[in-house]
C-alpha positions in Angstrom: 29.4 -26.8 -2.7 28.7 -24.9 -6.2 25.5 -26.0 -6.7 24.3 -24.7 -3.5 25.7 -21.5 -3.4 24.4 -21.7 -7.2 21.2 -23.0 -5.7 20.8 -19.9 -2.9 22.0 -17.5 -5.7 19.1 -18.5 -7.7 16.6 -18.2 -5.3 18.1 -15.0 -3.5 17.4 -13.3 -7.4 13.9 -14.8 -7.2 13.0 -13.2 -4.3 14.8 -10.0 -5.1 12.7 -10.2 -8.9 9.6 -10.8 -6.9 10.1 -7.5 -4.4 11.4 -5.5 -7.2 8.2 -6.4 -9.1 5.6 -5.8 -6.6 7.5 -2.7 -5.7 7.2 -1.5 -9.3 3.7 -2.6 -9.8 3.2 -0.5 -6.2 4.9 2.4 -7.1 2.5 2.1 -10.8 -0.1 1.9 -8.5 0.7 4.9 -6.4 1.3 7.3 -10.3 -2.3 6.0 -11.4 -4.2 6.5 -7.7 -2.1 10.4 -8.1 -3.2 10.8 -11.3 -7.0 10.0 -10.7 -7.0 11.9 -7.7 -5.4 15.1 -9.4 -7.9 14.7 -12.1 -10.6 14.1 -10.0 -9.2 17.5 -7.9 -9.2 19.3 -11.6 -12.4 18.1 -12.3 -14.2 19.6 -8.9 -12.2 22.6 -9.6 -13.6 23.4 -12.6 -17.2 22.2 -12.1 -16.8 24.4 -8.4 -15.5 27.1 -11.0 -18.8 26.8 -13.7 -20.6 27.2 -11.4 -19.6 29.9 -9.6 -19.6 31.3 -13.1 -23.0 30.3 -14.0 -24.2 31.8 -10.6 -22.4 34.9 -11.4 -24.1 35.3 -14.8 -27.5 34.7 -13.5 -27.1 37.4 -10.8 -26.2 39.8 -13.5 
């Protein structure tokens, strides 16, 4: 009777280790994909912003 309940115990943490570590290597995942897309965003941004820039310069 222990070593059963011992038994589903032990797998019950397994499978809650093994959701709790694709959920954390998700929600990694998820930072890094914001990250590179808010950088990517930034770096559009600025390019978008030399170049209206340079384009104003030149008219001048």
């Amino acid at each position: 009777m222990k070593l059963s309940k011992f038994f589903v115990q032990s797998t019950n943490d397994r499978v809650a280790g093994f959701a709790g570590h694709r959920a954390a290597l998700f929600g990694a995942l998820q930072v890094k994909g914001a990250i590179a897309l808010r950088f990517h965003v930034f770096a559009l941004g600025s390019a978008a912003a030399r170049a209206a820039a340079h384009g104003s310069y030149s008219t001048k």
